[in-house]
LUMRONU-651492 format. One record per residue: residue number from 1; chain; y negated, x, z negated of N, C-alpha, C, O, CB in turn. Coordinates in steps of 0.1 Angstrom, whole numbers, plus 5000, padded with zeros to 4 digits. Glycine has a CB too. Example, Ala and Ser with C-alpha at 12.3 -4.5 7.8 and 13.67 -1.06 7.14 Angstrom:
BEGIN
num / cadena / n_Y / n_X / n_Z / ca_Y / ca_X / ca_Z / c_Y / c_X / c_Z / o_Y / o_X / o_Z / cb_Y / cb_X / cb_Z
1 / A / 5057 / 5132 / 4922 / 5045 / 5123 / 4922 / 5033 / 5132 / 4922 / 5033 / 5142 / 4915 / 5045 / 5113 / 4910
2 / A / 5022 / 5128 / 4929 / 5011 / 5137 / 4929 / 5000 / 5129 / 4921 / 4989 / 5134 / 4920 / 5006 / 5141 / 4943
//
This chain:
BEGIN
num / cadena / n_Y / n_X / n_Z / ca_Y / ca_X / ca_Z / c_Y / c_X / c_Z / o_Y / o_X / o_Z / cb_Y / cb_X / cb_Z
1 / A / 5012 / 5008 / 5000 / 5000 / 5000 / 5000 / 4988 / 5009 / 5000 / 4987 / 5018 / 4991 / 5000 / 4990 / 4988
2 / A / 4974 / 5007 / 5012 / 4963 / 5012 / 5008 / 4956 / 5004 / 5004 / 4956 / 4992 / 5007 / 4958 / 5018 / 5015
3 / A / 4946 / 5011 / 4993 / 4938 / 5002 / 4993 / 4924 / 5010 / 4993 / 4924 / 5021 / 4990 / 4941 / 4993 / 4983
4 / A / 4910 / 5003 / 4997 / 4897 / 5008 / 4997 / 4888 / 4997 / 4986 / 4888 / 4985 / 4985 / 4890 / 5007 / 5014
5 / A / 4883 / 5007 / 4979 / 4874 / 4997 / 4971 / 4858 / 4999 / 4980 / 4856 / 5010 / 4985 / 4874 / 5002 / 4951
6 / A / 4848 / 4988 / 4981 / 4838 / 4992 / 4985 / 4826 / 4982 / 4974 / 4829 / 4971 / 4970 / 4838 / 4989 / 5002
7 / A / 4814 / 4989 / 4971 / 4809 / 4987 / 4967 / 4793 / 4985 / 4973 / 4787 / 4995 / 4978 / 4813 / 4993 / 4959
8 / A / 4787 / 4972 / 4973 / 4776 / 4968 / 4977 / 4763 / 4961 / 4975 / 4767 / 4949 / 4976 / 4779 / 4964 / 4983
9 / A / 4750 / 4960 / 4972 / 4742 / 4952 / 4966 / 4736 / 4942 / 4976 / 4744 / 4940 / 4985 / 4732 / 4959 / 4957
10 / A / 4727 / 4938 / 4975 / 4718 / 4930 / 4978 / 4728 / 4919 / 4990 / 4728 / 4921 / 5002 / 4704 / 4939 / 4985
11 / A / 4733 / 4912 / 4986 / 4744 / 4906 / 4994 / 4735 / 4887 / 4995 / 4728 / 4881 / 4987 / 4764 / 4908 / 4984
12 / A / 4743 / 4885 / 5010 / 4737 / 4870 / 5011 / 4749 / 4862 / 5014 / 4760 / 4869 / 5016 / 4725 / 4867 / 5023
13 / A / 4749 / 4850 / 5014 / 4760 / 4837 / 5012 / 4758 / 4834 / 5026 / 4746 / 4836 / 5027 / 4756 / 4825 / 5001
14 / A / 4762 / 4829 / 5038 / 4759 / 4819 / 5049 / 4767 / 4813 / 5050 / 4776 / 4819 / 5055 / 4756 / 4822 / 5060
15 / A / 4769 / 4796 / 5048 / 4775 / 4789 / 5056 / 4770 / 4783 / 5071 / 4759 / 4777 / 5073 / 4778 / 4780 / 5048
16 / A / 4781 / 4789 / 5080 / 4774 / 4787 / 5093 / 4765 / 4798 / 5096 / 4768 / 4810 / 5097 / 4767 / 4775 / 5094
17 / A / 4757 / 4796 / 5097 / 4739 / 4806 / 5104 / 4730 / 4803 / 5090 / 4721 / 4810 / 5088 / 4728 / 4796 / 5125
18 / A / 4734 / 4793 / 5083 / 4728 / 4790 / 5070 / 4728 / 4795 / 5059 / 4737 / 4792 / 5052 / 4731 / 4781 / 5066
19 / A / 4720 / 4804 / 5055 / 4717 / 4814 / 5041 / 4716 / 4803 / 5028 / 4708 / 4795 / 5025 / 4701 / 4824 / 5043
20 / A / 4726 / 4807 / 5022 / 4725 / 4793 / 5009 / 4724 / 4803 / 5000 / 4721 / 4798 / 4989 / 4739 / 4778 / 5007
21 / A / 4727 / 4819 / 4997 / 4723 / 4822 / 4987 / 4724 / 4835 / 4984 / 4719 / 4841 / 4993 / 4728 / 4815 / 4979
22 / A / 4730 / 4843 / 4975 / 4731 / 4855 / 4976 / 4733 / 4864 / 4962 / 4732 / 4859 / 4950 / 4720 / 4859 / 4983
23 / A / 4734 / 4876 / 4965 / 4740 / 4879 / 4949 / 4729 / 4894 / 4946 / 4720 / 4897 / 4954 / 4762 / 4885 / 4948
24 / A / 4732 / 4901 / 4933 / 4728 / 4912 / 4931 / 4737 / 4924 / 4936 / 4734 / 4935 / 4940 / 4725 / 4911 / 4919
25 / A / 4752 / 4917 / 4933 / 4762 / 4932 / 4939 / 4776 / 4923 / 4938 / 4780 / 4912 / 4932 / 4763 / 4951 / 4924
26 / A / 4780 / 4931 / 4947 / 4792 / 4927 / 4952 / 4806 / 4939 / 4952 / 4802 / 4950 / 4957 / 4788 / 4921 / 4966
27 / A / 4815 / 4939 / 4949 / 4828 / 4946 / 4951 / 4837 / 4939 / 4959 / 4841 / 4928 / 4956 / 4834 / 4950 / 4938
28 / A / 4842 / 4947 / 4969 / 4851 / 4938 / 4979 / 4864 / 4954 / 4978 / 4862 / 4966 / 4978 / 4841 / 4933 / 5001
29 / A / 4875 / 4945 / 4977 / 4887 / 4953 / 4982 / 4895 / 4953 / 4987 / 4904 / 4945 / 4983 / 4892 / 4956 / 4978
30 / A / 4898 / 4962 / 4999 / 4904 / 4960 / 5014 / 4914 / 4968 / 5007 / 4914 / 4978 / 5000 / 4895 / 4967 / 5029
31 / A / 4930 / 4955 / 5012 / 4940 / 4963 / 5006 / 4951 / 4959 / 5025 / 4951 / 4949 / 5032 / 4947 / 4955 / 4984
32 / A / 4957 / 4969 / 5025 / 4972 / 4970 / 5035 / 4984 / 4976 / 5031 / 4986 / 4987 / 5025 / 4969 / 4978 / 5048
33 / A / 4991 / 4966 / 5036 / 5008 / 4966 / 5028 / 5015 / 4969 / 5043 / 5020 / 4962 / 5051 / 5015 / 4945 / 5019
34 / A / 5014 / 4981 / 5043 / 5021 / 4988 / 5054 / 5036 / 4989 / 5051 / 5040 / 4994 / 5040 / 5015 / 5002 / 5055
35 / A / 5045 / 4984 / 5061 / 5060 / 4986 / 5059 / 5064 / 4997 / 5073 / 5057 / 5000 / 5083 / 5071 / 4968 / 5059
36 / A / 5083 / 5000 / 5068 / 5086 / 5010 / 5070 / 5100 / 5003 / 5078 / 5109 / 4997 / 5073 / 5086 / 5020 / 5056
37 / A / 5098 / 5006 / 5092 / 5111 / 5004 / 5100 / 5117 / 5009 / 5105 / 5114 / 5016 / 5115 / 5113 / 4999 / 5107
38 / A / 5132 / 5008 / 5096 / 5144 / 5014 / 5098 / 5153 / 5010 / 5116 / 5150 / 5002 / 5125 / 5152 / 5008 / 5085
39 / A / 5162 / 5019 / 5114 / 5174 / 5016 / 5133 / 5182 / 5014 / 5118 / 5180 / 5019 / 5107 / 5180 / 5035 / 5153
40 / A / 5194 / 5004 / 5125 / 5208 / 5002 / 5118 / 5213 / 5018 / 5119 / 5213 / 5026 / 5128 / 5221 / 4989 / 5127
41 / A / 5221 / 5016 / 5100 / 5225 / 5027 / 5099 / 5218 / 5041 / 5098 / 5224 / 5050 / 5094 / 5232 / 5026 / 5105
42 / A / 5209 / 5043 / 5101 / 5196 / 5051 / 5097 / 5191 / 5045 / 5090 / 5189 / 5033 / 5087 / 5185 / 5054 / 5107
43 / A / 5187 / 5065 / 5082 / 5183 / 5062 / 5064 / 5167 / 5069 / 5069 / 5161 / 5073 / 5059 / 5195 / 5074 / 5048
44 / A / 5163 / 5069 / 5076 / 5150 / 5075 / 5081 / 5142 / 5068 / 5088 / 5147 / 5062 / 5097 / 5152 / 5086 / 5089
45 / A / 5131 / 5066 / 5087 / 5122 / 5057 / 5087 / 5118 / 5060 / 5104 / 5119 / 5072 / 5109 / 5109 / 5058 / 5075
46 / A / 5116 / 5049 / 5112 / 5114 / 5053 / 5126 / 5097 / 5047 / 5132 / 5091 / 5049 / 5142 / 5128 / 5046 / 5133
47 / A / 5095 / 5037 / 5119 / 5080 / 5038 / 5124 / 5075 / 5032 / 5113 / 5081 / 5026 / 5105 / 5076 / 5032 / 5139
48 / A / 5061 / 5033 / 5114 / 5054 / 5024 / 5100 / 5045 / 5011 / 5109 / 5038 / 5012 / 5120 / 5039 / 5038 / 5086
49 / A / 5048 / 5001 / 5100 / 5045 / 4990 / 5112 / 5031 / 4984 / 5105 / 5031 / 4985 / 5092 / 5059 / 4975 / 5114
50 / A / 5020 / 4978 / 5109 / 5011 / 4972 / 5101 / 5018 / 4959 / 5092 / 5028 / 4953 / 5096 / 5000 / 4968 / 5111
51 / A / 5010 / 4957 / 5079 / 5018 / 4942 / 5075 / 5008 / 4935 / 5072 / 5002 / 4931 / 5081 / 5030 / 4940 / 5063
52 / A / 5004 / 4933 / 5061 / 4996 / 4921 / 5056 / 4981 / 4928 / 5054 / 4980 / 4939 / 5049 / 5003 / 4914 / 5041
53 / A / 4975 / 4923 / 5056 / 4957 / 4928 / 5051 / 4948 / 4917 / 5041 / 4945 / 4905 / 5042 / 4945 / 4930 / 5067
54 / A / 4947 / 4925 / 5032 / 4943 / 4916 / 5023 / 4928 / 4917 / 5020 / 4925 / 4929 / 5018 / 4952 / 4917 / 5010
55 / A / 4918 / 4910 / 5019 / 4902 / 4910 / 5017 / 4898 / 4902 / 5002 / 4893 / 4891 / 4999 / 4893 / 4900 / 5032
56 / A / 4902 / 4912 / 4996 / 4893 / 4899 / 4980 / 4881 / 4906 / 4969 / 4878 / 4918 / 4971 / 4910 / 4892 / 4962
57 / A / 4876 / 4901 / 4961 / 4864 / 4907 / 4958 / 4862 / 4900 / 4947 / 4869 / 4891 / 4942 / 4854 / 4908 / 4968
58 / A / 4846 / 4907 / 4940 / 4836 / 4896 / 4932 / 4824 / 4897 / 4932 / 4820 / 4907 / 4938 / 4838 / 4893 / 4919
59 / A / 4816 / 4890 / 4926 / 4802 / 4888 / 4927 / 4799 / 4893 / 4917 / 4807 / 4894 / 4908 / 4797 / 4877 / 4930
60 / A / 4784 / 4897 / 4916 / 4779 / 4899 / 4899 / 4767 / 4893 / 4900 / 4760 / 4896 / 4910 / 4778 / 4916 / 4890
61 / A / 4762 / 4886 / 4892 / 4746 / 4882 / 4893 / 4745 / 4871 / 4904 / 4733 / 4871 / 4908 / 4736 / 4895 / 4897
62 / A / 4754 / 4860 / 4911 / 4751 / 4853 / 4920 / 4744 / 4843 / 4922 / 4747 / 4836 / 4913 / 4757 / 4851 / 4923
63 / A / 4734 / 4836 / 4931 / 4729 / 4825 / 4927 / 4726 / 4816 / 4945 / 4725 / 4823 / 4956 / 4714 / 4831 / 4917
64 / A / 4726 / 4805 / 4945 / 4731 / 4798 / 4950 / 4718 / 4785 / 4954 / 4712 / 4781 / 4944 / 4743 / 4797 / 4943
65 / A / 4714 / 4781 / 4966 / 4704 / 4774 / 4966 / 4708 / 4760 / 4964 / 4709 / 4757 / 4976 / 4698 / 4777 / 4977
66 / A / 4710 / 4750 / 4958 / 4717 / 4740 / 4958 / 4712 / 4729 / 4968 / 4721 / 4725 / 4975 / 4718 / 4736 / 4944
67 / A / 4702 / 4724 / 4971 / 4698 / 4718 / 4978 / 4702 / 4719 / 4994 / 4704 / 4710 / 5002 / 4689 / 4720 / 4975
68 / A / 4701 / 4734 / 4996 / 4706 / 4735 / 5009 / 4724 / 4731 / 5008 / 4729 / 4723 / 5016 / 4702 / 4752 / 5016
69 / A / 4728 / 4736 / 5001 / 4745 / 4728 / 5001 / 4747 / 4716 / 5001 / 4757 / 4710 / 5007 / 4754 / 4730 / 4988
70 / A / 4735 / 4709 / 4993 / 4743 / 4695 / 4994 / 4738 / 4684 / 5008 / 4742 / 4673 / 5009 / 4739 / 4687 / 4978
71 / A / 4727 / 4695 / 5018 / 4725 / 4690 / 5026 / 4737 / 4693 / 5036 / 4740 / 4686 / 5045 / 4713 / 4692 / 5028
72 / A / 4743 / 4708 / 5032 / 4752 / 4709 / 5045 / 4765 / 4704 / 5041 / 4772 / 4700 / 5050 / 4753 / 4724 / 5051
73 / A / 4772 / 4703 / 5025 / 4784 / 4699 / 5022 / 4778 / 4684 / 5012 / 4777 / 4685 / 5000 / 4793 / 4712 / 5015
74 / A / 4775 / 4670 / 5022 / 4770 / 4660 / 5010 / 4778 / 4653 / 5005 / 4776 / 4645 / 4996 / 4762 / 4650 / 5014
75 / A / 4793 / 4658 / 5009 / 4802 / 4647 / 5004 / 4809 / 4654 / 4992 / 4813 / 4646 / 4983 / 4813 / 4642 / 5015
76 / A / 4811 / 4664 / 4989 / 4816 / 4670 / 4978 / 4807 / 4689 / 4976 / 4813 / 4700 / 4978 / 4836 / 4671 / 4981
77 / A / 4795 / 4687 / 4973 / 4787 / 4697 / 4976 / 4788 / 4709 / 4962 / 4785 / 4721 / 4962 / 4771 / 4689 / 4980
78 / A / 4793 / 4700 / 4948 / 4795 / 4706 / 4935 / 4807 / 4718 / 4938 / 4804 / 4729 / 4934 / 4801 / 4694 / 4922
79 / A / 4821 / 4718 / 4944 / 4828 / 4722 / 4942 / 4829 / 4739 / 4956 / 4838 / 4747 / 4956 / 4838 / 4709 / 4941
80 / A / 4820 / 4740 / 4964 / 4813 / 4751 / 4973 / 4834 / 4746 / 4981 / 4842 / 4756 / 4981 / 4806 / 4775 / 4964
81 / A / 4837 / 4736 / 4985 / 4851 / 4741 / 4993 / 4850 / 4747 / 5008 / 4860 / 4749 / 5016 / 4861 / 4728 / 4994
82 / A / 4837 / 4749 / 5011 / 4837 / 4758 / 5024 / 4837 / 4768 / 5027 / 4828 / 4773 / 5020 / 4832 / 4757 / 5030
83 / A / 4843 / 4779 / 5036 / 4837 / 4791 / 5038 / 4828 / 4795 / 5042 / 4821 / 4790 / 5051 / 4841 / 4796 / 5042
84 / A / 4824 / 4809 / 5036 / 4813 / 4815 / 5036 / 4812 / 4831 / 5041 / 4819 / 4841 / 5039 / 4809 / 4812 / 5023
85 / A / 4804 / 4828 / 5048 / 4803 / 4843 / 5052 / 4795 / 4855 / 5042 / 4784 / 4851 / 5037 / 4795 / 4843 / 5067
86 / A / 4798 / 4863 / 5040 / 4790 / 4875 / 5026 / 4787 / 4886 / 5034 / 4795 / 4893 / 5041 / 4802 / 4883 / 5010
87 / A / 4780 / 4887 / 5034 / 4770 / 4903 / 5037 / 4768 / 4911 / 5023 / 4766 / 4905 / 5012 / 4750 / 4899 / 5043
88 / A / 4768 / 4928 / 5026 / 4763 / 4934 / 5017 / 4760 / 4945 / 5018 / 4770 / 4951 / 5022 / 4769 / 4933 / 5009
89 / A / 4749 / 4955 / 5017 / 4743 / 4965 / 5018 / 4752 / 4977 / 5011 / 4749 / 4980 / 4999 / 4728 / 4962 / 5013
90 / A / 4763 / 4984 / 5017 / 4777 / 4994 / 5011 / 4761 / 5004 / 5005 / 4751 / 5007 / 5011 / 4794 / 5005 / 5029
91 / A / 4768 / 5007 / 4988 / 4765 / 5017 / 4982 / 4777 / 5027 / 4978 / 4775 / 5034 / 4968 / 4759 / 5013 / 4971
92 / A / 4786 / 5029 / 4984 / 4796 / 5037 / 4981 / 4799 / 5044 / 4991 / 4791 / 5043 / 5001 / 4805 / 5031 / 4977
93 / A / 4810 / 5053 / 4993 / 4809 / 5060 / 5004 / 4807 / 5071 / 5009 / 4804 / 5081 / 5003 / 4805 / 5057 / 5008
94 / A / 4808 / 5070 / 5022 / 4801 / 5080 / 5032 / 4788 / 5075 / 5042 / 4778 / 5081 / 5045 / 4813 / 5084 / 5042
95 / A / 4793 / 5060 / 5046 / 4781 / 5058 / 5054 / 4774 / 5043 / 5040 / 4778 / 5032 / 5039 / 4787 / 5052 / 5075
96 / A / 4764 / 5048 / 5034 / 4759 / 5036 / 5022 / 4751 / 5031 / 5029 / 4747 / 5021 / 5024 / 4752 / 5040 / 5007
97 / A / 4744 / 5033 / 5043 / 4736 / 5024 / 5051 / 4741 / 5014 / 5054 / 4734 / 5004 / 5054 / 4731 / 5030 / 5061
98 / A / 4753 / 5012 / 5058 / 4758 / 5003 / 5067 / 4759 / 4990 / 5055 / 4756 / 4991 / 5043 / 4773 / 5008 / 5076
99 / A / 4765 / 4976 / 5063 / 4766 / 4965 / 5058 / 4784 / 4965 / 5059 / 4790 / 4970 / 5068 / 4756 / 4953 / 5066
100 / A / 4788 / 4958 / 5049 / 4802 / 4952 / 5048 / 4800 / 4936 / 5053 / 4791 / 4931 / 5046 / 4808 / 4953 / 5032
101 / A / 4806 / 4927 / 5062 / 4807 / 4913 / 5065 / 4821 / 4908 / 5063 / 4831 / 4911 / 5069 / 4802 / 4911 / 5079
102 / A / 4818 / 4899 / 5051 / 4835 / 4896 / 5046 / 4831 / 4879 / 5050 / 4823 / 4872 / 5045 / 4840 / 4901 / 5024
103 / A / 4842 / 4876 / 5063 / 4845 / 4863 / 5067 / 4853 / 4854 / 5059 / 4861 / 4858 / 5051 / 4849 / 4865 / 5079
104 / A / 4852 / 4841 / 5062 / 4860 / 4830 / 5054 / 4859 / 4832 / 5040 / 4871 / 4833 / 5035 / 4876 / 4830 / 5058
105 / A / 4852 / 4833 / 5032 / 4851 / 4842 / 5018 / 4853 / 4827 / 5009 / 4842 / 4821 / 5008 / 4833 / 4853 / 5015
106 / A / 4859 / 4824 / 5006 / 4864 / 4813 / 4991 / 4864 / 4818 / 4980 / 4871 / 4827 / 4976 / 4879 / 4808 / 4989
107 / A / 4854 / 4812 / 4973 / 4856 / 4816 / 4956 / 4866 / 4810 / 4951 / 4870 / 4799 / 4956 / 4845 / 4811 / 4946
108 / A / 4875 / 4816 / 4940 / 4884 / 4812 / 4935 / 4880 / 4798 / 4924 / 4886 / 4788 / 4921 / 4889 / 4824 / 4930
109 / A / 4870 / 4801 / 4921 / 4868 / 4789 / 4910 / 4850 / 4789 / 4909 / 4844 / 4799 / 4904 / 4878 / 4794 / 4891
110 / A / 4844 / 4779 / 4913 / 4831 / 4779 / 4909 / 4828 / 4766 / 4908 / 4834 / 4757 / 4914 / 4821 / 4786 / 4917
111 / A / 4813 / 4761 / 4896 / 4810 / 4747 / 4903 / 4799 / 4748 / 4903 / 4795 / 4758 / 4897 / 4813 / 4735 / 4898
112 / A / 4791 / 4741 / 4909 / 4773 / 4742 / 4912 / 4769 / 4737 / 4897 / 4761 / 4744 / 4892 / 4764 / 4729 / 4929
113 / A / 4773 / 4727 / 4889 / 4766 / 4722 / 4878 / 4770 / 4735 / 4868 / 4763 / 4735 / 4858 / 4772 / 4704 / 4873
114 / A / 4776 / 4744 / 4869 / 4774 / 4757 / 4859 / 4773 / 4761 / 4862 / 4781 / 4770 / 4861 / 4777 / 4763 / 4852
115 / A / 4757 / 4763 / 4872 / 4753 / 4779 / 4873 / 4740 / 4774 / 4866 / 4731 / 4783 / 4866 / 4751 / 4787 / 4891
116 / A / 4738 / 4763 / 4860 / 4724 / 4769 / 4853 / 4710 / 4760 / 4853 / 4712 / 4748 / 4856 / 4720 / 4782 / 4862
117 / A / 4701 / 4762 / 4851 / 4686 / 4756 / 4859 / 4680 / 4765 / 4869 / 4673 / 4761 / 4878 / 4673 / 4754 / 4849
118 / A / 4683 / 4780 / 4866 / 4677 / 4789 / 4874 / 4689 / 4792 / 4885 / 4686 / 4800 / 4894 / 4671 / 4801 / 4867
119 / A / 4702 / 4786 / 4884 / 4707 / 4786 / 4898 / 4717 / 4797 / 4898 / 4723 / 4798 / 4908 / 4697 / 4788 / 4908
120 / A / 4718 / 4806 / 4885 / 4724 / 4816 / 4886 / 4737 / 4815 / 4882 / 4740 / 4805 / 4874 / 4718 / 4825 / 4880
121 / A / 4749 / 4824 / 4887 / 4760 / 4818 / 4877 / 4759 / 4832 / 4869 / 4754 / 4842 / 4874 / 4778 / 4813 / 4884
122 / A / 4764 / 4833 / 4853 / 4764 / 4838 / 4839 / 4779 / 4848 / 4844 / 4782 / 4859 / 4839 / 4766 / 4823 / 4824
123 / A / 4786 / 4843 / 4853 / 4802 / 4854 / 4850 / 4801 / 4858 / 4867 / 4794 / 4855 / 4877 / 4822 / 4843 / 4844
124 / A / 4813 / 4866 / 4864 / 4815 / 4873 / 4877 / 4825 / 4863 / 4887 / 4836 / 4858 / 4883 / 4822 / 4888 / 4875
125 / A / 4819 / 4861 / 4898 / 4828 / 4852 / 4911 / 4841 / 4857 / 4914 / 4839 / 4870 / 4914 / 4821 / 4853 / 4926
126 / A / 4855 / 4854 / 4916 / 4860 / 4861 / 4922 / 4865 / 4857 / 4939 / 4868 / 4845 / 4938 / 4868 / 4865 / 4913
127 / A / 4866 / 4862 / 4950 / 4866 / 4855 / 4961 / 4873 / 4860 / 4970 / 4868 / 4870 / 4975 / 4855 / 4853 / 4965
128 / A / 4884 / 4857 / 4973 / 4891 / 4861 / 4990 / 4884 / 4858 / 5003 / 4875 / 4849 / 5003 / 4904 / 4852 / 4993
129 / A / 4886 / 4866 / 5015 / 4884 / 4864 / 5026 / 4895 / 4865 / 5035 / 4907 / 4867 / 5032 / 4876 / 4872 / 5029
130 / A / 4890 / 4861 / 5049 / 4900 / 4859 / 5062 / 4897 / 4871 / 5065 / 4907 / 4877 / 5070 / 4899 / 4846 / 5075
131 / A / 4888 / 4879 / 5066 / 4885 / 4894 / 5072 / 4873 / 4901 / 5069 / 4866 / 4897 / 5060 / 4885 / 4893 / 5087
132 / A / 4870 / 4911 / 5077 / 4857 / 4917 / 5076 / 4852 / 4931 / 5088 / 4860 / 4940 / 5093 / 4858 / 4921 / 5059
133 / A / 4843 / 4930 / 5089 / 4838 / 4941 / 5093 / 4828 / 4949 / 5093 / 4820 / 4942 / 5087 / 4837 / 4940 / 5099
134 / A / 4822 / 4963 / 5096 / 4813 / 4968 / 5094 / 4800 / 4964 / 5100 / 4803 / 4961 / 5111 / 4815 / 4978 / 5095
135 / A / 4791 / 4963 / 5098 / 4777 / 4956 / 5107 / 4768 / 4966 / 5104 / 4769 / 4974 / 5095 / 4770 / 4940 / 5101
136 / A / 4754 / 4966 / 5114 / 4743 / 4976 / 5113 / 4731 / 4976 / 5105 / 4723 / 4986 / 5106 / 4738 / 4977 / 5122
//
């Protein structure tokens, strides 16, 4: 298994082309579960095959525009069940200029009525993705 930890701040939320919110820092960890294929009867590995890629992470300091959610999710706008796209400015590294873009991003557990009056949530998010890439 590899894995990459990446570390990022100034990160934004978009559902769609729609910025609904954004965090102070973000940790995303790119993990691959690389397997090993064997020929019958060979004890020696004959090639390493890609397997699963895994994108999960968390937020620290996140906050969230509520208004714009409940205009784009009005039917169940408390519970965020859509994906979201995350941007985040990489402080770690080799290249700390660049942006991390983590697609399909689901929080594991959040609700809009506890983040607050000022909109913030108090704990850390934790959130899977469908993928990601580097951006400029």
């Amino acid at each position: 298994m590899v894995s990459q930890r990446i570390s990022a701040k100034d990160c934004e939320f978009y559902i769609g082309d729609v910025r609904v919110g954004g965090a102070e820092e973000m940790a995303v960890t790119l993990t691959a579960d690389n397997e090993e294929a064997f020929e019958a009867a060979n004890y020696m590995c004959v090639e390493i095959v890609a397997g699963k890629r895994h994108v999960a992470g968390n937020i620290m300091r996140a906050y969230v525009d509520n208004t714009i959610i409940q205009d784009l999710i009005p039917n169940n706008a408390q519970e965020l069940p859509t994906p979201m796209t995350i941007t985040g400015q990489v402080v770690t590294g080799k290249t700390p200029s660049r942006k991390i873009v983590v697609f399909g991003a689901l929080f594991d557990s959040v609700s809009l009525e506890g983040l607050g009056l000022d909109a913030y949530a108090k704990n850390n998010l934790q959130f899977k993705g469908t993928s990601w890439e580097w951006s400029d």
